[in-house]
C-alpha positions in Angstrom: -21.9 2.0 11.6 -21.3 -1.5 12.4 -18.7 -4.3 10.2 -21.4 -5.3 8.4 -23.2 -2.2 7.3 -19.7 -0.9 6.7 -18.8 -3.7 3.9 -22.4 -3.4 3.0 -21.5 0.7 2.2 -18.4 -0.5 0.4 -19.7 -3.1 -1.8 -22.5 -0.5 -2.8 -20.2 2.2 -4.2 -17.5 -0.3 -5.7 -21.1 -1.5 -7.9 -22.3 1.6 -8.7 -19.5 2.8 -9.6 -18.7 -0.6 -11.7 -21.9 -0.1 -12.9 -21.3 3.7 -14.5 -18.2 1.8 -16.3 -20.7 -0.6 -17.7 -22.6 1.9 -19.2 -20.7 4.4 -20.4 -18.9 1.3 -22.3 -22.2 0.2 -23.8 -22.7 3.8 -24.6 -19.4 4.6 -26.9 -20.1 5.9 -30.5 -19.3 8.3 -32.9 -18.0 10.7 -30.3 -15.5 8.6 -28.9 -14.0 7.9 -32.5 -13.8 11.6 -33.2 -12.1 12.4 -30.2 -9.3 9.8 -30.5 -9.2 10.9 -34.2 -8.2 14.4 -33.6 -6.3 13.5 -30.7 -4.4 11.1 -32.7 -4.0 14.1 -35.6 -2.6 16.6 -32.9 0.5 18.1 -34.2 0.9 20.0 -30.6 0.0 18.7 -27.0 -2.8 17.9 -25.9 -4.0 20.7 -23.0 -6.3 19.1 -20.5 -8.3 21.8 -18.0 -10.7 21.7 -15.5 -11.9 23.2 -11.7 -11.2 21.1 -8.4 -11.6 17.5 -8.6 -12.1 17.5 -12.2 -8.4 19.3 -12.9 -7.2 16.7 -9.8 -8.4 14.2 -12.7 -7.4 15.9 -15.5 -3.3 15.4 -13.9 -3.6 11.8 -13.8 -5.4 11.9 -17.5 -2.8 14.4 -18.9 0.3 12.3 -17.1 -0.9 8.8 -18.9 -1.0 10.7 -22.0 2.5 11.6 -21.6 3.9 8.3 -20.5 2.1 6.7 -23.6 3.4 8.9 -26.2 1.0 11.6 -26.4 2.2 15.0 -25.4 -0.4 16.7 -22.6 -0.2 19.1 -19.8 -2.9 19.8 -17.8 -3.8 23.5 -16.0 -6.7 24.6 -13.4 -9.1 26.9 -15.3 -8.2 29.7 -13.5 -4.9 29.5 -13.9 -5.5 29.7 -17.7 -7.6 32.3 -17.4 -4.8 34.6 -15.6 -1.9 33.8 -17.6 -1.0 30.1 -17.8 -3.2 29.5 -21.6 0.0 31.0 -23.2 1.5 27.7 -22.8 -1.5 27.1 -25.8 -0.4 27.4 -29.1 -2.3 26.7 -32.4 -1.8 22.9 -32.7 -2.8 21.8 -29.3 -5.8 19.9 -28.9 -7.7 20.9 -25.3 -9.7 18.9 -22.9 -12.3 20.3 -20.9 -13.8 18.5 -17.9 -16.9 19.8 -16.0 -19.4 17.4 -14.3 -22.1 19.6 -14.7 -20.7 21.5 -18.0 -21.5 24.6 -16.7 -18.3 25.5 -14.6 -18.2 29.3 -14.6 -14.0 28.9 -15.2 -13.9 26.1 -18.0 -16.4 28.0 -20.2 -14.8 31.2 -20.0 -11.8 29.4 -21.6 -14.1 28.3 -24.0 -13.8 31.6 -26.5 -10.4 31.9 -25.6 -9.6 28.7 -27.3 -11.5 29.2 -29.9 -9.6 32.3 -30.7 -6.4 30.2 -31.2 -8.2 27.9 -33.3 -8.0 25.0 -30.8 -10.0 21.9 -31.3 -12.0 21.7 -27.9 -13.2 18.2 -26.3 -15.6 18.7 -23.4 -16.4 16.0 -20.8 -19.5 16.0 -19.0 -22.6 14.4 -17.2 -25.1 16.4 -19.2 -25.9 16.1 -22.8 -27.6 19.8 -23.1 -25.0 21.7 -20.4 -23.7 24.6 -21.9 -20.2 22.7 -22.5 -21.6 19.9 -24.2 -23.2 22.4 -26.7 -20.5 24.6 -27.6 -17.7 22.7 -27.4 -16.4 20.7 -30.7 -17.2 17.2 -29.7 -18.9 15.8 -26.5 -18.1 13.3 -24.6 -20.7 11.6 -22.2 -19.3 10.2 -18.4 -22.0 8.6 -16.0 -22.2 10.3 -12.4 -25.1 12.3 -12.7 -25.6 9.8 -9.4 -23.2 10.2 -7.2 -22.1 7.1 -5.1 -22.0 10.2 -2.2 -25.0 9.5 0.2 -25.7 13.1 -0.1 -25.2 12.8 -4.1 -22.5 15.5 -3.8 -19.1 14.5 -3.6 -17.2 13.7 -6.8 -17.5 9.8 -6.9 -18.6 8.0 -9.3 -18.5 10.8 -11.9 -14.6 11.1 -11.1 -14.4 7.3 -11.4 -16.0 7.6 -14.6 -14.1 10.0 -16.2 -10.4 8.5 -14.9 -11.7 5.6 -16.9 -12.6 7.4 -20.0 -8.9 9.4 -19.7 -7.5 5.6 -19.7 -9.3 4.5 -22.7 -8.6 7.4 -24.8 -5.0 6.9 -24.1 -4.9 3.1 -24.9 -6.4 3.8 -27.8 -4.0 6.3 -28.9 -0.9 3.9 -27.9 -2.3 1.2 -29.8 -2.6 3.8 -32.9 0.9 5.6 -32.3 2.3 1.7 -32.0 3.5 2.5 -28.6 5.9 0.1 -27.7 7.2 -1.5 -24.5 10.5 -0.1 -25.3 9.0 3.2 -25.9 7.9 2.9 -22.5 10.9 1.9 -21.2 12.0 5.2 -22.3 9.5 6.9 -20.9 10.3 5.7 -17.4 14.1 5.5 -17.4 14.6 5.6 -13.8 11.7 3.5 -12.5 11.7 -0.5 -11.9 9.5 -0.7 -15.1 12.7 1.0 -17.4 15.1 -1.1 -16.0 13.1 -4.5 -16.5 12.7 -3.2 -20.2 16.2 -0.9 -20.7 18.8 -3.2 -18.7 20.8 -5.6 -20.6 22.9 -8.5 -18.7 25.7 -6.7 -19.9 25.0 -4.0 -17.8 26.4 -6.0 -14.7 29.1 -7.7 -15.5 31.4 -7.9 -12.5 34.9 -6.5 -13.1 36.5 -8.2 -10.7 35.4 -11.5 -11.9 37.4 -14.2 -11.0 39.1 -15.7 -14.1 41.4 -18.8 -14.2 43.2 -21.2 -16.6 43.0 -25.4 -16.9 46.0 -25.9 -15.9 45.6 -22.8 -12.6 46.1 -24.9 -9.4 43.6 -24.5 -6.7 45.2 -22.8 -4.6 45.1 -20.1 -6.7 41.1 -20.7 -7.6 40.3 -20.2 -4.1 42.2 -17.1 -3.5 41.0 -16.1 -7.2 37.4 -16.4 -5.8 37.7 -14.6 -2.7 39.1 -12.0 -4.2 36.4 -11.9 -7.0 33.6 -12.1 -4.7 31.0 -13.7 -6.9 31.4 -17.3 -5.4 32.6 -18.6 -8.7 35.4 -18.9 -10.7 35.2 -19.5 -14.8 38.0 -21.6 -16.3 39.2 -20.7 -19.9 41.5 -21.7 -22.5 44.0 -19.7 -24.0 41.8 -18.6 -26.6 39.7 -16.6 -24.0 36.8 -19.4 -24.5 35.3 -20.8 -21.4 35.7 -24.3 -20.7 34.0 -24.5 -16.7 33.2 -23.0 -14.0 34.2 -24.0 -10.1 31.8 -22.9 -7.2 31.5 -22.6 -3.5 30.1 -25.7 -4.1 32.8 -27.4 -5.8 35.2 -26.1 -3.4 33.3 -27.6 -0.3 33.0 -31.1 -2.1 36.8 -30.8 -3.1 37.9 -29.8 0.8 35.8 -32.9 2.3 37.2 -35.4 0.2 40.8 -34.3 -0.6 43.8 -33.8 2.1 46.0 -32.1 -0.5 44.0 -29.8 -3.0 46.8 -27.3 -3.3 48.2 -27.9 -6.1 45.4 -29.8 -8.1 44.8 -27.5 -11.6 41.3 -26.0 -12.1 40.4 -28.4 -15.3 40.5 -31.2 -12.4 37.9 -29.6 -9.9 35.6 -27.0 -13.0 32.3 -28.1 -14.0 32.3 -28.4 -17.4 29.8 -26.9 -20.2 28.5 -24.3 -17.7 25.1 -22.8 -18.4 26.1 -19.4 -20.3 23.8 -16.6 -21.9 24.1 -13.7 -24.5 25.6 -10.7 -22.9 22.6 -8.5 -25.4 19.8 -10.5 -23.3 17.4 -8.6 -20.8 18.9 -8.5 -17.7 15.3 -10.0 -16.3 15.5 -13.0 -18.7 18.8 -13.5 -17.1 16.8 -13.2 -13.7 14.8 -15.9 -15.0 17.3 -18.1 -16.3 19.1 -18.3 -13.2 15.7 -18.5 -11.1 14.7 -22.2 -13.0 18.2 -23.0 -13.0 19.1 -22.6 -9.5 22.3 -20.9 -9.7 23.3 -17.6 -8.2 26.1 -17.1 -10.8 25.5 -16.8 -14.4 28.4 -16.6 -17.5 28.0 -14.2 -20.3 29.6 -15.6 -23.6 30.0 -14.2 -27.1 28.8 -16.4 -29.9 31.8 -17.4 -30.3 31.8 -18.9 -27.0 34.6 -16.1 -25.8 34.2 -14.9 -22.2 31.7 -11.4 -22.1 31.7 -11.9 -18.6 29.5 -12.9 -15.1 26.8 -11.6 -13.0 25.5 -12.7 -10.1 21.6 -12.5 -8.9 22.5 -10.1 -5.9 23.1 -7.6 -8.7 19.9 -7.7 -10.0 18.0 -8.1 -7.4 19.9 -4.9 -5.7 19.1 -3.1 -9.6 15.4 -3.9 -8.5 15.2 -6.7 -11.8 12.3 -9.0 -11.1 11.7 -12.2 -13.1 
């Protein structure tokens, strides 16, 4: 196959299978509205079951549901069938998938659900398969046309039912008020729970280099050094900050002054530093300093009292993006 017929390939299962989407939109009713009704009613979890590519869907299906606030689990077919359907209780809502609705496995679960009085939502290509007329609602997915050449490998049927999975989901986060935060707890330990958990607060540097007016520089510079953050804030007695010197100030002070030593930090400090709420997200922070072009940032109090300072390594390092 040559470049071109190989893009040509491409582009002609990315449409058809942009093209199932299409349709199956267009064709959303009654069913659809049932099916997030009593998945939105489900006092249980939501059991989501199906044979080879269909239960390799049904994972991805019954993991969004999870991270979106509806409780699911997905097993293979025959894995219920030989023990694993006592995880289903009475409660549970259950999802069958079957391309062709006639998967020897899913509908032998079919009267086993029943008898524990679980709600049953089959998912397939055929309107009269034997699925789609016994379960307790139906829900219609194109791919009875393959993008497969040979019209036989999962394709666009998969595609097609993914998609569905992700639209019954939204539609349940949007009814269960789903937050960001809720999220966030969801997915405590990846980049997205830290952008939403992680407060500025979080990475305050405790060895933050802390200096009075009246501090000569001497000190500042070995105050610095020894805090690491390039920066040193200047406060009054009262604990509320008054300046900040920098790298930067340093350098300027060392090219144009022989005798530095002894001149006190209120002489050298930038004052009314740029200074954020310690409760603020620590990728608004990100942000701040981004447009700001610093690499240092105070955290104040509102009573203008020093909370403390970060420093953009830190949450970079946290994996914080703006």
């Amino acid at each position: 196959m040559e470049n071109k017929q190989v893009l040509q390939e491409a582009r002609r299962v990315l449409n058809q299978e942009a093209e199932a989407l299409r349709i199956m939109a267009l064709g959303l009713g009654e069913a659809f509205e049932q099916a997030v009704s009593v998945l939105s009613a489900c006092k249980g979890k939501v059991v989501v079951s199906g044979v080879g590519k269909s239960e390799l869907v049904g994972k991805k299906i019954a993991a969004t549901f999870t991270s979106t606030g509806t409780p699911a689990i997905c097993m293979h077919a025959t894995d219920a069938l030989h023990g694993d359907i006592g995880l289903v209780q009475t409660g549970d809502v259950a999802i069958l998938i079957s391309r062709s609705g006639a998967t020897e496995e899913v509908l032998t679960l079919l009267p086993v659900l029943r008898a524990r009085d679980i709600q049953v939502i089959g998912v397939t290509c055929f309107a009269d398969s034997p699925l789609a007329r016994n379960c307790d609602i139906h829900l219609l997915i194109e791919g009875k046309e393959e993008a497969c050449p040979h019209g036989l490998a999962p394709t666009t049927s998969t595609t097609a039912t993914l998609a569905l999975g992700d639209a019954l989901a939204v539609c349940l986060l949007r009814i269960r008020s789903f937050s960001d935060l809720d999220f966030a707890r969801a997915h405590p330990a990846g980049s997205l729970g830290r952008r939403l958990t992680l407060k500025a607060k979080d990475l305050i540097r405790r060895e933050a280099a802390i200096v009075q007016p009246d501090t000569p520089m001497e000190k500042v510079i070995l105050s610095i050094t020894a805090g690491r953050s390039g920066a040193s804030v200047v406060v009054n007695a009262e604990n509320i900050v008054v300046g900040i010197i920098t790298d930067g100030d340093l350098r300027r002070l060392i090219t144009g002054t022989k005798d530095f030593r002894n001149i006190p930090a209120e002489q050298v400090m930038s004052s009314n530093p740029k200074t954020i709420s310690p409760d603020i997200p620590a990728h608004e922070a990100l942000l701040f300093m981004e447009e700001a072009r610093i690499s240092q940032l105070i955290l104040t109090h509102p009573d203008h009292t020093l909370a403390g300072i970060i420093h953009i390594h830190d949450l970079i390092a946290e994996g914080i993006r703006a």
